[in-house]
VOKOLKE-444322 format. One record per residue (C-alpha): residue number from 1; residue in one letter; y, x, z. Coordinates in Angstrom, 3 decimals. Each point is the difference from the previous one (the first is absolute). Layout:
BEGIN
[NUM,A,[Y,X,Z]]
...
***
This chain:
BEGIN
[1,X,[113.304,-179.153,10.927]]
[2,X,[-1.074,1.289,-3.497]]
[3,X,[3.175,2.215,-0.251]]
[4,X,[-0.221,1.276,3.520]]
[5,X,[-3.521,0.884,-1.020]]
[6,X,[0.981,1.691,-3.495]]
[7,X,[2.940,1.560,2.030]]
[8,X,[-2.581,1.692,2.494]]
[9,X,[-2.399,1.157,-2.305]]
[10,X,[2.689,1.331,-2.366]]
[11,X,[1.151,2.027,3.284]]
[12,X,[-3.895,1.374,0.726]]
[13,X,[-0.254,1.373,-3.789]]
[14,X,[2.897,1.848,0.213]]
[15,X,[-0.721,1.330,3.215]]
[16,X,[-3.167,1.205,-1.848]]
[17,X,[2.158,1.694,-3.149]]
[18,X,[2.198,1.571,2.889]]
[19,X,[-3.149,1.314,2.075]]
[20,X,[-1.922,0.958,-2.839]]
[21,X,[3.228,2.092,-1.888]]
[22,X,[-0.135,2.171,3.252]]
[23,X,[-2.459,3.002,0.087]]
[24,X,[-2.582,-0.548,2.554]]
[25,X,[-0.495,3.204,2.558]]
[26,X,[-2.043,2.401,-1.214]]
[27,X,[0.210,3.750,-1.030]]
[28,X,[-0.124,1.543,-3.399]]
[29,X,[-0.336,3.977,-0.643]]
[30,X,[0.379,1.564,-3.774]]
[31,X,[-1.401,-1.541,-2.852]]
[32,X,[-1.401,-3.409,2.082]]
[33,X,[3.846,-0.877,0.107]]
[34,X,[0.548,-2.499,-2.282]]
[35,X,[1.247,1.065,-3.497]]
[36,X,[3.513,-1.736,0.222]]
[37,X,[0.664,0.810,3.334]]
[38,X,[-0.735,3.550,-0.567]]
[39,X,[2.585,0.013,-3.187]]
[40,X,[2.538,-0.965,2.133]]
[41,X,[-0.845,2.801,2.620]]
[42,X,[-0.544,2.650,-2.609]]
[43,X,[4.005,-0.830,-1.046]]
[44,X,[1.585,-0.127,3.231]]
[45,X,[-1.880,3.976,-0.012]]
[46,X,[1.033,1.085,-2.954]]
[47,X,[3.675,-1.042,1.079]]
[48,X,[0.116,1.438,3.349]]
[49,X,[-1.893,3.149,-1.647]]
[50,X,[2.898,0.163,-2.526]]
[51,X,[2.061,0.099,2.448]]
[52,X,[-1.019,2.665,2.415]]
[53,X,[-0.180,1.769,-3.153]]
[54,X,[3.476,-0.120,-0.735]]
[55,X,[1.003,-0.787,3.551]]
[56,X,[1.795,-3.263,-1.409]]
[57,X,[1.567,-0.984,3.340]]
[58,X,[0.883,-3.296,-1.387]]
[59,X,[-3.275,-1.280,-0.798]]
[60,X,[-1.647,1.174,2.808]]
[61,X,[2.288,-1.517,1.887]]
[62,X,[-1.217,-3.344,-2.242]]
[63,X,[-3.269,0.856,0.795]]
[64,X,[-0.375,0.264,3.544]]
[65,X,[-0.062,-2.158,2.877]]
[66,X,[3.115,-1.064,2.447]]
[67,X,[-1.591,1.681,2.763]]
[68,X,[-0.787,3.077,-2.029]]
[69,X,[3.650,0.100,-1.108]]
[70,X,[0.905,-0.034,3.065]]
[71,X,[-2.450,2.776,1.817]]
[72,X,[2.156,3.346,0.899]]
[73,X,[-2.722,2.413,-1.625]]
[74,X,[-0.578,-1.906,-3.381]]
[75,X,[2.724,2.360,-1.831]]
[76,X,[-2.005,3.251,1.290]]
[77,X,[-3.788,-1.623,-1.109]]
[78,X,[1.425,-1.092,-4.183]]
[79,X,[1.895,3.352,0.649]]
[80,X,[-3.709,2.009,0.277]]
[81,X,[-1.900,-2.778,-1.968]]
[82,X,[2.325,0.798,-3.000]]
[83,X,[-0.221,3.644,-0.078]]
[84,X,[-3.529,-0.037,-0.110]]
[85,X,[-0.439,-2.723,-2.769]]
[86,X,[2.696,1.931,-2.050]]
[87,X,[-1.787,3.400,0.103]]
[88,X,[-3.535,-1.884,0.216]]
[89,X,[-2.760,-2.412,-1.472]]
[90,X,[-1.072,-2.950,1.460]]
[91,X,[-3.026,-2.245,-0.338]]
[92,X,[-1.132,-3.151,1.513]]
[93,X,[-2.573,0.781,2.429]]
[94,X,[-0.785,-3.826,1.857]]
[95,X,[1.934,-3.152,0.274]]
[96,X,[-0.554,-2.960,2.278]]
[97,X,[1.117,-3.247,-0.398]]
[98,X,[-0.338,-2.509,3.338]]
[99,X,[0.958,-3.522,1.065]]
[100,X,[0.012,0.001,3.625]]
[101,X,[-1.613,-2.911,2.120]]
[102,X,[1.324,0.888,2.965]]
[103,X,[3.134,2.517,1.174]]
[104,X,[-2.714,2.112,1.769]]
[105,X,[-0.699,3.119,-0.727]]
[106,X,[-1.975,1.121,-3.256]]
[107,X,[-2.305,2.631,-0.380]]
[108,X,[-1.396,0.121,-3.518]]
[109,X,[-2.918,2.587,-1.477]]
[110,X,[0.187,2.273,-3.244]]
[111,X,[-3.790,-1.029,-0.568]]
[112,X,[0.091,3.257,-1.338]]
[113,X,[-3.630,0.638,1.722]]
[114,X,[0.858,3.924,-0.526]]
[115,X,[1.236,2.932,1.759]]
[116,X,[3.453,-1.169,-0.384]]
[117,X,[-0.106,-3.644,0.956]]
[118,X,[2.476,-1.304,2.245]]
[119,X,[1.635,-2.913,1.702]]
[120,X,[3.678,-1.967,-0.451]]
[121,X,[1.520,-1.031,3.069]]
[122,X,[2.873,-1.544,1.060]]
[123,X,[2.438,-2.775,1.086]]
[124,X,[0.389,-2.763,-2.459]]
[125,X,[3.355,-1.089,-0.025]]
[126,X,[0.410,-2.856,-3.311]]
[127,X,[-3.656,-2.347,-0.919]]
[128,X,[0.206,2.765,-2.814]]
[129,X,[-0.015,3.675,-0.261]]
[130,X,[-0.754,2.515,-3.152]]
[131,X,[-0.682,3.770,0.697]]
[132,X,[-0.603,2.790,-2.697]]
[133,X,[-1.012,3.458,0.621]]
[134,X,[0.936,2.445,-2.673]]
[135,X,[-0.967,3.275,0.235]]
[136,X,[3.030,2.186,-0.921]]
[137,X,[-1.312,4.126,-1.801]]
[138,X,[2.534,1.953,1.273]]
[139,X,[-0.051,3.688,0.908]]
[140,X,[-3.885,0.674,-0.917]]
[141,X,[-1.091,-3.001,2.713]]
[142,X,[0.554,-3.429,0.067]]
[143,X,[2.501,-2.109,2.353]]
[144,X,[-0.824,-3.667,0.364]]
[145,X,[2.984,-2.344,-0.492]]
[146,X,[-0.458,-3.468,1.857]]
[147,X,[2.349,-3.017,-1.475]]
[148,X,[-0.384,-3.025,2.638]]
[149,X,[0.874,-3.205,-1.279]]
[150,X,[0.589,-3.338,1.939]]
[151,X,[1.103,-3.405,-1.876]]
[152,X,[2.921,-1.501,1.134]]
[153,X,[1.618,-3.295,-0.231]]
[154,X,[2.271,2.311,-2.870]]
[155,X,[-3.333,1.359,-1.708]]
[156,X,[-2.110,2.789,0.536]]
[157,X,[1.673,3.111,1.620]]
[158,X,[-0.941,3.712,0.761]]
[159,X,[0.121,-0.247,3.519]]
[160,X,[-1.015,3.686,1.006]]
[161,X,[-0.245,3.343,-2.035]]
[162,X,[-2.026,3.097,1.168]]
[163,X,[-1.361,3.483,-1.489]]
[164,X,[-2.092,2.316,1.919]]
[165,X,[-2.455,2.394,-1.062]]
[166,X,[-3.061,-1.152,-1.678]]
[167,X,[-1.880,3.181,-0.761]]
[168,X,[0.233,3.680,1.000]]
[169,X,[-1.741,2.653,-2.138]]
[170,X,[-0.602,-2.705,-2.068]]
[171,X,[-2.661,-1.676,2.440]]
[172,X,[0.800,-3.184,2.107]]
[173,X,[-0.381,0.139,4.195]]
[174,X,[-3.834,-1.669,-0.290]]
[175,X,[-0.355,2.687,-2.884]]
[176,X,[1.276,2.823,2.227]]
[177,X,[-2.178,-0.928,2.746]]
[178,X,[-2.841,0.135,-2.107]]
[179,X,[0.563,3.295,-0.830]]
[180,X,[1.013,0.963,3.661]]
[181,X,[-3.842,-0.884,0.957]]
[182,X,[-1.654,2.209,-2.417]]
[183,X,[2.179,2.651,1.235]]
[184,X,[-0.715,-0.772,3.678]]
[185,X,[-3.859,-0.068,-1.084]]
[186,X,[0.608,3.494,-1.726]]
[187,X,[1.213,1.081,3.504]]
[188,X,[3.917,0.516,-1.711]]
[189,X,[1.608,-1.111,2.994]]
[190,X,[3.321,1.517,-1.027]]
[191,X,[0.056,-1.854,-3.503]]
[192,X,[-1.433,-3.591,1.370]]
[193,X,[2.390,-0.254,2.816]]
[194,X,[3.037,0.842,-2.953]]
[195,X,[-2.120,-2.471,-2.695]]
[196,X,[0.597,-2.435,3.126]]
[197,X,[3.608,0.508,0.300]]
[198,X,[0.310,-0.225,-3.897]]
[199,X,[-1.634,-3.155,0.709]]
[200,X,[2.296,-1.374,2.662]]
[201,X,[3.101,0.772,-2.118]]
[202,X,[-1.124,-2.967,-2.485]]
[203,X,[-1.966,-2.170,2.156]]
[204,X,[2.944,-2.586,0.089]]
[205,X,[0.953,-0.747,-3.364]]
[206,X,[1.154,-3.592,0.799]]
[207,X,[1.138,-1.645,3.269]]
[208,X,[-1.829,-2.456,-1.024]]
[209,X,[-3.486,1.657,-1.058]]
[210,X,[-2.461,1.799,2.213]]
[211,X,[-3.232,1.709,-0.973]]
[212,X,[-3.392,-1.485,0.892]]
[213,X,[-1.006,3.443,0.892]]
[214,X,[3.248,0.520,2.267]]
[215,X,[-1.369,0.368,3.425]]
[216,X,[-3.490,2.097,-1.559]]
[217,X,[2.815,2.387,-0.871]]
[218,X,[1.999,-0.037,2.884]]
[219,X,[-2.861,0.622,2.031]]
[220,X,[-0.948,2.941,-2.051]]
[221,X,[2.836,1.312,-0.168]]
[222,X,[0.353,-0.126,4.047]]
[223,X,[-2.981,2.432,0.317]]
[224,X,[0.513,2.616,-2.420]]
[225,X,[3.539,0.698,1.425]]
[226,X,[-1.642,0.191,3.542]]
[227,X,[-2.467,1.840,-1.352]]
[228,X,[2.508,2.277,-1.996]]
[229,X,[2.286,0.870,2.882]]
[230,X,[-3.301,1.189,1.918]]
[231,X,[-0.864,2.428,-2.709]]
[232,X,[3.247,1.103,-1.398]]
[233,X,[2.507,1.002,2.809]]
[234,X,[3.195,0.892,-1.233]]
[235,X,[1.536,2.991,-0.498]]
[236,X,[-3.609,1.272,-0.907]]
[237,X,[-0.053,3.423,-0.552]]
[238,X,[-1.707,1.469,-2.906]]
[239,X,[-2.215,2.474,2.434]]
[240,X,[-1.643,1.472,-3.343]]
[241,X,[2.622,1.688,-0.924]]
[242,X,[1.355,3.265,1.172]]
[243,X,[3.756,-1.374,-0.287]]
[244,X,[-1.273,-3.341,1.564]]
[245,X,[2.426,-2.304,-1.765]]
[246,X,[0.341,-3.664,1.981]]
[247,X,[-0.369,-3.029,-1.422]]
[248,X,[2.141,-2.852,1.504]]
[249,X,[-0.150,-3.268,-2.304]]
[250,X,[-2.026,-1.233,-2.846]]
[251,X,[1.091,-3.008,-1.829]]
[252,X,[-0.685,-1.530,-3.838]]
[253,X,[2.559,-0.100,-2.232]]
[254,X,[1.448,-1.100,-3.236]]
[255,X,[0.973,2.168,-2.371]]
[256,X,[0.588,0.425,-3.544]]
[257,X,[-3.818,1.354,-0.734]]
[258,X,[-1.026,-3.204,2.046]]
[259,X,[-0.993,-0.376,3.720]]
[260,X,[-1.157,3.087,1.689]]
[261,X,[-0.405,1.350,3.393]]
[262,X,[3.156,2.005,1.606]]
[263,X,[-0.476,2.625,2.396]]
[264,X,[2.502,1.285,2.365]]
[265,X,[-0.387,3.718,1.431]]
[266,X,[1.767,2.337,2.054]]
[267,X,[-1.029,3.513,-0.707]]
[268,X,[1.362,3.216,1.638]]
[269,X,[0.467,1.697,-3.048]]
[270,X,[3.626,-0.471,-1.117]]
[271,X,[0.965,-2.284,-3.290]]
[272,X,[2.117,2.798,-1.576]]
[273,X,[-3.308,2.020,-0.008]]
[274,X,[-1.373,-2.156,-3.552]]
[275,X,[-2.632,2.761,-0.364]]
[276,X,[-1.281,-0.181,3.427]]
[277,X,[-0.003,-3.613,0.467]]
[278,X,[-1.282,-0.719,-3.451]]
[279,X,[-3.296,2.689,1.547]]
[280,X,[0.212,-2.020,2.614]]
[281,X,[-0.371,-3.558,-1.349]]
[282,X,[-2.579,1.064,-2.457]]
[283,X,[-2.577,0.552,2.982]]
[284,X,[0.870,-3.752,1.293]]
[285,X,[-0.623,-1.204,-3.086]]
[286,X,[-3.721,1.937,-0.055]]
[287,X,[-0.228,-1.669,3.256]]
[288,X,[1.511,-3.336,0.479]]
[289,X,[-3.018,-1.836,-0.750]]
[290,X,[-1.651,1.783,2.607]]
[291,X,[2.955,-0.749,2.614]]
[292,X,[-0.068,-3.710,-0.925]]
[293,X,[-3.132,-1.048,-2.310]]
[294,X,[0.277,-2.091,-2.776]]
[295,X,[3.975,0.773,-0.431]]
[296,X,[-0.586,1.837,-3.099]]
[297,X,[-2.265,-2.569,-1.476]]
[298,X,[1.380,-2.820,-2.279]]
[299,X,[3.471,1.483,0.216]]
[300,X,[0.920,1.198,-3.246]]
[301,X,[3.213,1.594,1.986]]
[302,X,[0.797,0.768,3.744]]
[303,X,[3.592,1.250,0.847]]
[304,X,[1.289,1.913,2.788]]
[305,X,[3.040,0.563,1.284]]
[306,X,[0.163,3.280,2.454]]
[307,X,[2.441,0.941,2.734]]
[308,X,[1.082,2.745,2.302]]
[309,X,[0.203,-2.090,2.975]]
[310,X,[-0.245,-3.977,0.478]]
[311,X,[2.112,-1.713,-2.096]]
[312,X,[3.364,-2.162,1.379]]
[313,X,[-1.565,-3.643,-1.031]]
[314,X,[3.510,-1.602,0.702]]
[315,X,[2.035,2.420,-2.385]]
[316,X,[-1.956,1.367,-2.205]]
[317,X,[1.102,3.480,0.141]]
[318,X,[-2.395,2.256,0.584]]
[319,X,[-0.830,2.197,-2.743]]
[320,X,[-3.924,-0.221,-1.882]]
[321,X,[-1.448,0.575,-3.072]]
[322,X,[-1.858,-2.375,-2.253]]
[323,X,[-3.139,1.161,-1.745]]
[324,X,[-2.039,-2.970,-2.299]]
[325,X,[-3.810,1.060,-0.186]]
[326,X,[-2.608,-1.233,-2.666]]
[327,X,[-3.201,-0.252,0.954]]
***
């Protein structure tokens, strides 16, 4: 009876060791993760950093999931993830670290309590999961590079890889749609509703991340387009002029000076006339903040790009002239 009884309570304590050597659910962003735990993270970066770096097939291959392995459109995603750390610097933005309770899914807050605070969601699919954002300079703006890690019964494992724009004109989408507000209140339509689409191009850096401020912006956004196709009908001709030049699409663009606005014209004086056209272009530029306010404020550049009738979009071929104004 003694032994049975030593036998049992033997069993319970080691039960205990067991239960108590296994992290208990919880969630852990930055520098709350605990110190060895994030040491071990922080290598398996710097090795699957390395290697997108040197697009070392063979130890990304170590490095990542079966199920990533085996995913059709992993080759093209290291293929863009390693051109842009080669030519580019990264930095760690966030990391999470989180033992599920449940296979449900997780949403999890930046508690950033800013303008760019945001949520994690997703699918859990292993008790454990790491994710680290790095922001990646490349270009003049900022990509975001997402490594997804899930531990396996063969150790932890990059189980997804993503990069998608972070920044444009060096502002993030929340950061953009700031701006685009001020502009609306300035009555800029033209330059809010472009802000907006600046915005929209980076509004997705991760899958897995989504901005607190997400549907404030997609509302916005929603009424100064309708409100921009009411009071800019395209081709709008340029009735102030005696040659009355047409202009058929505005759109923002990055070049090398930075971001700026791109006009496209079609004016009935012809390209191979540089002295007339240049006459000509000279009084839009007097005028285009008359023809659409604000579009020659905060623009250190606008370009424009004029034609002799509208352009083929398919091909390509139709002839124009650039001109780059600074304003």
């Amino acid at each position: 009876m003694k032994s049975t009884l030593v036998k049992i309570c033997t069993y319970l304590v080691f039960l205990t060791v067991l239960q108590s050597c296994k992290e208990a659910p919880g969630t852990w962003i930055n520098d709350k993760i605990k110190t060895d735990k994030r040491t071990e993270f922080h290598e398996l970066n710097n090795k699957l950093l390395n290697a997108l770096k040197s697009n070392d097939a063979k130890e990304l291959d170590n490095l990542m999931s079966r199920e990533f392995l085996e995913d059709p459109g992993k080759n093209r995603q290291i293929e863009l993830c390693s051109i842009r750390m080669h030519q580019g610097k990264n930095l760690l933005l966030d990391e999470y670290y989180m033992v599920h309770p449940t296979p449900d899914l997780m949403s999890v807050k930046s508690f950033k309590y800013d303008l760019n605070s945001y949520t994690v969601s997703y699918n859990p699919l292993t008790r454990e999961k790491y994710i680290a954002f790095f922001t990646v300079q490349y270009k003049g703006d900022k990509w975001m590079l997402t490594a997804s890690y899930n531990k396996y019964k063969y150790g932890w494992k990059v189980d997804d890889l993503e990069l998608n724009p972070y920044t444009m004109a060096g502002k993030t989408a929340p950061e953009l749609f700031k701006q685009a507000q001020q502009e609306y209140e300035k009555h800029y339509l033209v330059n809010a509703i472009t802000t907006m689409q600046l915005s929209r191009s980076c509004a997705l850096p991760s899958v897995l991340w989504r901005y607190d401020a997400q549907e404030e912006m997609d509302n916005f956004y929603s009424k100064v387009a309708e409100e921009a196709n009411k009071a800019y009908t395209f081709p709008m001709v340029i009735n102030q002029l005696p040659t009355k030049p047409a202009i058929i699409k505005v759109f923002t663009q990055n070049r090398d000076e930075g971001m700026m606005p791109n006009i496209y014209y079609i004016s009935k004086v012809s390209l191979e006339d540089t002295s007339a056209i240049q006459k000509e272009h000279s009084a839009i530029k007097q005028i285009i903040g008359r023809v659409m306010p604000g579009i020659d404020k905060g623009n250190k550049y606008i370009h424009y790009t004029v034609f002799n009738k509208m352009p083929d979009w398919k091909n390509k071929t139709t002839a124009q002239l650039e001109i780059l104004d600074k304003y």
